[in-house]
Structure formats: C-alpha cells, structure tokens
N, C-alpha and C positions, 0 to 999 in steps of 0.2 A: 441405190446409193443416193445420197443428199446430196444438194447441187453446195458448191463452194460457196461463202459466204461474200469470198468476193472474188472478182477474176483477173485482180491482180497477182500474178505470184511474186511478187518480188517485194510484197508485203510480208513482215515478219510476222511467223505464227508463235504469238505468244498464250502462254498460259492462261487461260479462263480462270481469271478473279471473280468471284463475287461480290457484288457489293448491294447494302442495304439503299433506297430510297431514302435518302437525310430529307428530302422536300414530303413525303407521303401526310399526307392529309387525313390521316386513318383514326385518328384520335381525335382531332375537331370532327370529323362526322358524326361519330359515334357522339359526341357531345350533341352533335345539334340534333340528331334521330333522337337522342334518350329526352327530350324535351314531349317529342308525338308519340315516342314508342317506347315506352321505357321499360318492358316488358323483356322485349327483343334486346332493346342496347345492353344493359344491365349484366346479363352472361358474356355477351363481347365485350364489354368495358371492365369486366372482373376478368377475364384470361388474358387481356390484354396486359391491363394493370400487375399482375401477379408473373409472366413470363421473365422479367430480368428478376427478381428475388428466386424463385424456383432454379433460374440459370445460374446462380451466383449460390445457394443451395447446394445443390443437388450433382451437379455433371460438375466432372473435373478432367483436363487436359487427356489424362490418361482415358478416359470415358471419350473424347472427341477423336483421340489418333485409331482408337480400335473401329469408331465406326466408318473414319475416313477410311481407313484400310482396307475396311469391307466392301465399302463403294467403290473401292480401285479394282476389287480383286470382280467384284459383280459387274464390272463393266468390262474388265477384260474376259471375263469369263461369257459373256455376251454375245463378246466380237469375238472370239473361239468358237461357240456353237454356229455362228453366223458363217461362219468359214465353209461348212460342207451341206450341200442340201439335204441328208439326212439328218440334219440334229437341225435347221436353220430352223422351223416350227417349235423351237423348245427355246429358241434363243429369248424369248420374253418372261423365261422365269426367272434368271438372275436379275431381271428388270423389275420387276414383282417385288421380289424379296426388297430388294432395295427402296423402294416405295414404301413395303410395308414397314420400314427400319425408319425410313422420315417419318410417316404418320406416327408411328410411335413415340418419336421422341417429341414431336407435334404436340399429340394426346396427353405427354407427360407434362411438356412446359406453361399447356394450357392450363392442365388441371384436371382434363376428361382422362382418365387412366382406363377407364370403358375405352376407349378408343385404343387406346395402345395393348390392351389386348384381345381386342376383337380385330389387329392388323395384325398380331404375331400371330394369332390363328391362322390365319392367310399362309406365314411361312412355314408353320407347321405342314399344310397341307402339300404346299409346294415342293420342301422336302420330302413327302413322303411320295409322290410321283418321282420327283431326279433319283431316289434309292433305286425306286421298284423299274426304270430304266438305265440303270447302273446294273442291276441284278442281269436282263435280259434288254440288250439295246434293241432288239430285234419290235420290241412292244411299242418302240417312238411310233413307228408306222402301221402297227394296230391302232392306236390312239389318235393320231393324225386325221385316220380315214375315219373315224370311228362315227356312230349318230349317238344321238342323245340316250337313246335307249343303255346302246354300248356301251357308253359311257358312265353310265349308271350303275352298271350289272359289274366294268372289268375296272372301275378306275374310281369308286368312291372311295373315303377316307378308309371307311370299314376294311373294303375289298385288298387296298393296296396293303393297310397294315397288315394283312393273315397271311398275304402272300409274303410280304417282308417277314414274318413270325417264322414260317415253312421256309424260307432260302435259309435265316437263320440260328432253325433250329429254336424257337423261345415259343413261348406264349405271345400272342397278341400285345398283352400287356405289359410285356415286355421290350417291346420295340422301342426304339429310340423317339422318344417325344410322345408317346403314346399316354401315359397320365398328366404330361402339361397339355393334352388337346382336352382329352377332358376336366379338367381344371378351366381352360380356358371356355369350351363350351359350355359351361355352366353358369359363367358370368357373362357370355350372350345370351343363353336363352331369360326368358320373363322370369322372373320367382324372388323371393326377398332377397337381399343383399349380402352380399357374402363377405366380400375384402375391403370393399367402398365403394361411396355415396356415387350413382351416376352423374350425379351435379355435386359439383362441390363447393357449394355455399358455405360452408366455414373453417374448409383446408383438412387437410386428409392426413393422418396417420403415419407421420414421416417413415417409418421402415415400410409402408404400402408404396410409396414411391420411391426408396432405394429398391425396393424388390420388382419394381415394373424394368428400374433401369438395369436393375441383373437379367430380366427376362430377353432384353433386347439381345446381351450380350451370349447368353445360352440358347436362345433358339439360332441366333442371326453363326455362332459357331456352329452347331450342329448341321445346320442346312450350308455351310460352307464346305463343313469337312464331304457332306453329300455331293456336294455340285462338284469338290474336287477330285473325287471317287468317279464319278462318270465321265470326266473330263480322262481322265486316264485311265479309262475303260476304251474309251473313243479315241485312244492315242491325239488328243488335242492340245496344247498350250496350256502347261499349268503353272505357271512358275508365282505366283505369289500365294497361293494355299496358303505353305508352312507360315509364312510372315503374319498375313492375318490372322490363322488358328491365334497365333503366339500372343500377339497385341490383346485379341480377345482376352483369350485365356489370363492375361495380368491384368486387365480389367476386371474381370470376372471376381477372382482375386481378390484385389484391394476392394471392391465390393463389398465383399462377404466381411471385408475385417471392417469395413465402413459400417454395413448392419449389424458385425458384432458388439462397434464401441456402442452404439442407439441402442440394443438391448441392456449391455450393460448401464448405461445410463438410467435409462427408464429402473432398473432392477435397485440400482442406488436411491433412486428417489421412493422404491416401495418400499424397501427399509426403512427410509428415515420418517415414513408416518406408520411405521408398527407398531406404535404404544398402545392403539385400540383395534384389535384383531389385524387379520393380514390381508395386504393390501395388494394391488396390481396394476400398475402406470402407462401410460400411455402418453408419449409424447406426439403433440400435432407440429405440421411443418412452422404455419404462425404465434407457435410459442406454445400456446395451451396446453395445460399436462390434466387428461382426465383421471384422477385415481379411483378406483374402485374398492371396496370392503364388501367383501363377499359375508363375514360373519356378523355384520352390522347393518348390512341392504342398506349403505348408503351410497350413493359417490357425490365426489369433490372436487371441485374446478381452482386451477392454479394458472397463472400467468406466471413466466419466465422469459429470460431474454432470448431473442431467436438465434438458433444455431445453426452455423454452415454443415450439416450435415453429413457430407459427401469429404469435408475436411475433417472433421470433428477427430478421428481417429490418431491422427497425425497430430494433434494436440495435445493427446490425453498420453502420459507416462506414465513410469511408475514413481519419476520425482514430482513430476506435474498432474495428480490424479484430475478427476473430472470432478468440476465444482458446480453448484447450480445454488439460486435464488429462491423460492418463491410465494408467488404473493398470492395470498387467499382472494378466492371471486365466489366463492357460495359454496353451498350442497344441495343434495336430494337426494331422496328415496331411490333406488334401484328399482328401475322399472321392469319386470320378469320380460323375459324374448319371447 
C-alpha cells in the first residue's frame, strides 16, 4: 500500500484536479533548440503547433466522457483484481489498457497515428489474455509461474486466439479483435504505407483520424466488455461495465455518422469536377482536398476552408446541405503505385 500523502487526517480529501503548467517553458525551448537543431525541433514544434487545432477538430465532449468512463471503470477494475492474491498479478492489465487509451489519443493529437495504433495493439493483445482467463481462471497461476519458454508456447497472441476460437466454437478469425490485430500488425511491421504517412509533414487524410479515434473507442469497449466478463467470472466488483460499454458505444456511434458526413462530403466534391471523367476526393485535416481522375491520370490540388470534422455532421441537414469553396492550387500526372 502507498504511504498517505499526508499524515494529517483531518485534511479534506478532495478530488484530484488536473491542471496544465500555464508557466511551462516548452515552446521557447523548442524555439531556441530549433536555432542548433533544427532537425530534432522541427517535428516537436509541428505536434506541438498542431495539437489544439486537431483537439478543436476532431474529439468532441461525447469522445472525452466515453474515455473518462473507461479510465474510471480500469481503475476500479484494478483495485478489484488487487483485492484477492489470485488475480492481484493481473491487476496491471487494466493499467495497461488505460495507458494504451492516452498514448493513443497522444499519437492522434500529435499527428503520429503510427503511435496510436501500435498502443491499441497493446490492448488487443491484453484483451486476448483477460478472455482466455475469463474462459479458465485456473490459467492466471499457470501464467504467473510461467518461463519465457512457457510463455511462448501457452500464452502468444496466436496461442490464446485458437484456444479463444475452440471455447467458442469459430475459427481463429473469428475471434473478437482478431482482423483488427492483424490490420494493426501490418502497420507495425516495415513495408510501404498503408493508411498513412509515419510522419506527418503535411496532415493526414481526415477520415484516417476519425477512424483512429473509432479505433480507441472499439478496441478500449471490447477489451472492457473482456475485463468485465472475468471480473464476474471471479465473483469481483463490477458495477460500472454496463455504464462505460454505454458511453462508448454512443461514441462509437456518432462517430460512424461523423465519418459518414466526411465521406459524403468528399463524394459531393467528386461530383462537382465530373465534366472530365470520374473523379475521387479526398479531403485533408488542413483543408486540402486531393482529387484524383482515374480516366485522365491526372490529380488536382484544392484548397478549402478547414472543417471541424468531428462537428461537421451536426451541421449538415437536409435544409442546411453541405456547402464547400474551392480554390485551385495546380495538377499533375498520377504517378502509378
């Protein structure tokens, strides 16, 4: 147990607020580094620069109350496995998940979306240990004792999915989270680029970062509904599960109708240059809209006003359709992949 912060008691315990460093010196640094190193500063002075427009973008209230919720329910869920010495060695995976749930959203505000899901990776794999100890509690203290070897042989990603597959009856590939691990393992390992730039030098493909922040919200539920499943497996304290499923789940949600309006959008803007073959748009987070002509091999660069993305749905009616500008920036030749 941690010692008392203070050994008054008759000091009120209040609430842990947060608060930001208003005095932080984090920006004149980085100014006077990028003078000797401008190299190094450069990427910290661009995530820097870019995290309140991405936050004012992209995450909306609903998106903050589902991850708070998360963090309530993985921190009691913590202090629940902490409760009895057979589960107290497991009590660091709801710790985990929750780390991996910041870094992600970290990775997103930054810009590095590589980051955010090379951390969901993380809970994927987490959730798939709490299942296959939910299936047989009895395996915590296999695993416990276990060597490297052991661990190798009874408890890799592989291993735990097939047994998960055999308790329930599916294919492997069937398991819950089993094609977002590989999805995600694909954009760890080295190879060309798949969804987007590991650097993001000139902003990313705004439905790539709606879909990172649905990612948080479908893994960080699925590996909820898991931990709550073992938690009353272990007859332990589960009382806010349902709550956070919920939260998620209407994140999750408006989400989906958030990336639905950005396609639609993008879809109106390929319309409106179909006089010379057909077209296909892409809207970037800092305005940019790259159109393609597949029957002409060229593409075409547009500037537009920047849109609150994560809002934008909540705008668009059917007496107030979606309206856009924009302003020609050049072309070129389609260069073959």
């Amino acid at each position: 147990m941690m010692p008392p912060e203070s050994a008054d008691d008759s000091v009120s315990q209040e609430p842990h607020r947060p608060t930001a460093d208003a005095s932080s010196r984090y920006h004149a640094v980085l100014e006077e580094s990028a003078k000797t190193y401008p190299l190094a500063a450069e990427a910290l002075m661009r995530s820097d620069r870019h995290r309140l427009r991405r936050w004012q973008q992209f995450i909306d209230p609903i998106d903050l109350e589902a991850i708070e919720s998360l963090l309530h329910f993985l921190e009691a869920a913590s202090q629940s496995l902490n409760q009895r010495t057979d589960t107290r060695d497991i009590a660091f995976l709801p710790e985990g998940i929750a780390n991996d749930v910041r870094m992600s959203l970290e990775g997103i505000l930054s810009g590095y979306l590589q980051i955010a899901s090379d951390a969901l990776r993380g809970t994927i794999e987490a959730e798939l240990l709490i299942r296959d100890f939910a299936c047989d509690p009895h395996r915590i203290d296999l695993w416990r004792t276990a060597d490297e070897d052991l661990l190798r042989r009874q408890f890799s990603p592989n291993t735990l999915r097939q047994r998960q597959a055999n308790f329930l009856g599916v294919k492997p590939a069937d398991v819950p989270g089993a094609t977002d691990y590989a999805a995600h393992s694909q954009l760890l390992h080295l190879g060309p680029p798949r969804l987007f730039q590991r650097s993001p030098e000139s902003g990313h493909h705004a439905l790539s970062i709606l879909t990172s922040i649905n990612d948080i919200m479908t893994h960080a539920a699925s590996a909820a509904e898991a931990l709550g499943l073992l938690l009353e497996v272990m007859q332990l304290p589960n009382s806010d599960c349902k709550s956070t499923l919920a939260a998620l789940r209407l994140a999750r949600e408006d989400l989906n109708t958030a990336d639905g309006a950005v396609v639609g959008l993008e879809r109106l803007i390929a319309q409106s240059l179909s006089g010379n073959g057909q077209w296909t748009a892409s809207v970037f987070e800092n305005g940019l809209v790259v159109a393609v002509n597949f029957d002409t091999k060229r593409v075409a660069f547009y500037g537009s006003k920047r849109i609150d993305f994560r809002h934008f749905h909540r705008e668009v009616t059917g007496e107030h359709p979606a309206s856009f500008e924009l302003t020609p920036l050049g072309e070129s030749d389609l260069i073959p992949s």
